[in-house]
N, C-alpha and C positions, 0 to 999 in steps of 0.2 A: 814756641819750642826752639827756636833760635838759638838762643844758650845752650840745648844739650848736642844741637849739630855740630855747633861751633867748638865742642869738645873733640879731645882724640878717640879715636877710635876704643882704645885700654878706656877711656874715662867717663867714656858711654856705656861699655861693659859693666862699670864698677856700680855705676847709676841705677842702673837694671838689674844688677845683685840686688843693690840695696834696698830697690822697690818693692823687688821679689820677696824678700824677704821678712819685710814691713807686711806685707799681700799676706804673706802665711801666717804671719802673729792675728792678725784681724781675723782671718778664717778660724785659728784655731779660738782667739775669744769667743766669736759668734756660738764656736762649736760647745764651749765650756756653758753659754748662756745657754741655748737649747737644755742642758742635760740638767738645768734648775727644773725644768718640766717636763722633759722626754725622759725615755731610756738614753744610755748612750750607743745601743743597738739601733735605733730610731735614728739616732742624730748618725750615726752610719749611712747607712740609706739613703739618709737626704743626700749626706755627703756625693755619695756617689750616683743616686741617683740624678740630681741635678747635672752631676758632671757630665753624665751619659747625655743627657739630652742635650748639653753645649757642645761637644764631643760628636754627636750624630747629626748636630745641624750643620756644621763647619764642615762635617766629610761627606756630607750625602751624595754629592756626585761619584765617589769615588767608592763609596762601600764596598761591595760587590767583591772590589777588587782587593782592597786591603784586608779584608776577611780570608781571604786564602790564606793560610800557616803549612808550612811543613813540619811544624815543633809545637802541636798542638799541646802536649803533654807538659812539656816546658813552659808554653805561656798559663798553662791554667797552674803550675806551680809556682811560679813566677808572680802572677794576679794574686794566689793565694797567699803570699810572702806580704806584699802592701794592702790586703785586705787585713790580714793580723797585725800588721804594725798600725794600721789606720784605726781596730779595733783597742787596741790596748795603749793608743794613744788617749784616746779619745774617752778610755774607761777613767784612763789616768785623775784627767782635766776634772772631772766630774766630780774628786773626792779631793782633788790636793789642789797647791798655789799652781798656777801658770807657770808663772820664772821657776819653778822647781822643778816640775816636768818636763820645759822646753830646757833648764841647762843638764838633767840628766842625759835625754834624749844629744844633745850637742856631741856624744864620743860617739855615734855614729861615723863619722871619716874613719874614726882611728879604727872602725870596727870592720867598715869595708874593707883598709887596707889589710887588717888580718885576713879576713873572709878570701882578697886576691890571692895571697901568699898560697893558703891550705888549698882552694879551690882552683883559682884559673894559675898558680905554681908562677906568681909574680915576685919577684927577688925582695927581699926584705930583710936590710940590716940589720947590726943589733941595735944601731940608735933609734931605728923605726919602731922594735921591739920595744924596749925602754920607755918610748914614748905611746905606746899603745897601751905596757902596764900602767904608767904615770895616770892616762887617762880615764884605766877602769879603775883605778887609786879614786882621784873626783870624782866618779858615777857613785861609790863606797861611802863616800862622806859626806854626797847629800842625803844619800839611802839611809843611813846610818843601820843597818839590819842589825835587829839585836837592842833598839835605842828605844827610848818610850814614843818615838813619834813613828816608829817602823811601821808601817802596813803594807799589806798587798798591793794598794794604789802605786806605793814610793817605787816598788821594783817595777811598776807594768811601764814606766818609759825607756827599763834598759832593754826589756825583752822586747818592747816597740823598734829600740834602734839596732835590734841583731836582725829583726825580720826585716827592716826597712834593709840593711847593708845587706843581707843576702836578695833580696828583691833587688837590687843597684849590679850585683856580681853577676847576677843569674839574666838579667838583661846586658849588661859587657858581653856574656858568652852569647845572648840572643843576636845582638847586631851584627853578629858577622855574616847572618847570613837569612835576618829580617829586617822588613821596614820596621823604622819606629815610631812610624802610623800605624802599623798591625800592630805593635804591643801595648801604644795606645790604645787602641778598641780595643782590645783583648782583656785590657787591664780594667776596663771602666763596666765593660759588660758583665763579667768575670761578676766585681764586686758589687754589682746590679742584682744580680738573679740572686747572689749569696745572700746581701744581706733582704731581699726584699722576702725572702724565705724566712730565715732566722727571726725578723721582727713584728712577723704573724701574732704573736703569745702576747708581745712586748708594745701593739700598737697603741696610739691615742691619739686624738685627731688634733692637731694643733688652729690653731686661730691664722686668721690672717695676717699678724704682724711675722707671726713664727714661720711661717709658710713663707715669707717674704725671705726671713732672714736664711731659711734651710736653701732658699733655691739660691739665695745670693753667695752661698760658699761654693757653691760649682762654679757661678761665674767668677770666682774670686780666686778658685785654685786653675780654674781655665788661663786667666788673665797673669795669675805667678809664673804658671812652666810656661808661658809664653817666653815673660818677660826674660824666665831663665834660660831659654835657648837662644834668645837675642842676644843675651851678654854674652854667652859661649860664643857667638856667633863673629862678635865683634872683638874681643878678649880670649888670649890664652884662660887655659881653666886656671893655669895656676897664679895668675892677676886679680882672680875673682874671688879664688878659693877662700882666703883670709875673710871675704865681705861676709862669707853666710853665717860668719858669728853675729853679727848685728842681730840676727833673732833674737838671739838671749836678750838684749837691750830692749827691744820695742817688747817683746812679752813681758818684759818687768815693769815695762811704762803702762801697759796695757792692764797689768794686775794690778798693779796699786792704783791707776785713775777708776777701774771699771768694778773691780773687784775686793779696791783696799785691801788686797795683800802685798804684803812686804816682804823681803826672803831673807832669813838669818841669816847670821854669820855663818854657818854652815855651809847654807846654799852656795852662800857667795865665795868660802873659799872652796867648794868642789867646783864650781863652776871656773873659777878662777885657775884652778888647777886643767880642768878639761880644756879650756880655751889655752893653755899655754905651750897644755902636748899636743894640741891640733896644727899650731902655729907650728911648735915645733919640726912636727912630723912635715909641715909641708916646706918648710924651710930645707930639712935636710933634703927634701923629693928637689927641690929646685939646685941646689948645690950638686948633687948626682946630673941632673937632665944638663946641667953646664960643660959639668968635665967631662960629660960622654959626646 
């Protein structure tokens, strides 16, 4: 690993976006292959049930203590907010292409930044605005609602990325006055007990290759928000910010080798369209954080 020390600090950030991101295409393939044979309630479960158990190996000395909240109420709505977006991701994947779900899901930023605006009353211009309609403009044109390929599937990745952007808002408000080890447990346990309930009706006992693959998305989403707080760690967010589009890329590499699907010209120009308000909106956020 010589070569990635010998980078700068920004270019080791950007590395560890990159891998991160790469990490979550694989977890959500993994997660689409399950639901050829599970529910995707099932493939829930695993999801986080594995996460819990990498999650409570890594903190065990520490439980006890990170389990104290003052905002009890808050983390379980909070939990509840990435337990629904991980649900209706996840339902998504199970009926549609990969690259379709993952560049719907992609106007997530633009959706947080709304979410700040209305919620925690974070200043938002009108070119920020413009760029947030632009981006549910692309969410519109791969949905196409109304079009012969419309279904319920096509919309569950936008409703995925409002619960995902209010789970991201509603943790901004948490950290001022939590760890983000407690909202960690909180979030993993949370979605533990939820889904291990819910998929009672919906069980079947998988084999052991599948059991390999259901545990390996815990270690797999463990090892992404790792990699994700390391580039924070190392890189402003907004050096990195641009990198988290590469999802779109490796999910479309990952559908067409894994899955031979291909994404229309549709996809490609909402996606095309979403990727250019995200860039947008964060270009104008860097041009503001200079002149102030």
């Amino acid at each position: 690993m010589r070569w990635f020390q010998a980078l700068s600090p920004t270019a080791r950030g950007i590395v560890l976006m990159t891998a991160a991101m790469a990490i979550f295409s694989v977890q959500d393939t993994i997660a689409k292959s399950l639901t050829t044979y599970h529910h995707p309630i099932q493939v829930v479960w695993a999801r986080y049930t594995s996460a819990t158990l990498v999650v409570f190996l890594a903190l065990a000395p520490r439980l006890k203590t990170l389990l104290v909240t003052r905002r009890l109420k808050l983390q379980v709505l909070r939990s509840g907010f990435l337990f629904a977006a991980t649900m209706c991701f996840f339902s998504a994947i199970s009926q549609i292409g990969l690259a379709r779900a993952t560049a719907t899901f992609e106007v997530t930023p633009l959706v947080i930044t709304l979410l700040a605006f209305v919620v925690l009353r974070e200043q938002v211009g009108l070119r920020r605005i413009i760029g947030i309609l632009a981006g549910l403009v692309g969410a519109l044109i791969i949905i196409r609602p109304g079009g012969d390929l419309f279904t319920l599937y096509a919309a569950l990745p936008l409703a995925a990325s409002f619960f995902y952007a209010s789970y991201v808002v509603s943790t901004r408000f948490l950290s001022r006055d939590e760890s983000a080890l407690t909202s960690l447990l909180y979030t993993s346990v949370f979605g533990t007990i939820a889904a291990s309930i819910i998929v009672i009706p919906y069980w079947t006992t998988p084999d052991l290759l599948q059991a390999v693959m259901m545990l390996s998305m815990g270690v797999s989403a463990g090892i992404g928000h790792y990699f994700v707080i390391r580039s924070l760690s190392l890189a402003q967010a907004g050096a990195v910010a641009p990198f988290t589009y590469v999802g779109l890329i490796f999910a479309t590499i990952l559908g067409l080798v894994v899955f031979g699907e291909w994404p229309d010209a549709m996809t490609i120009l909402g996606a095309l369209v979403i990727v250019g308000s995200g860039l947008y909106v964060w270009r104008r956020e860097q041009q503001l954080a200079v002149s102030s």
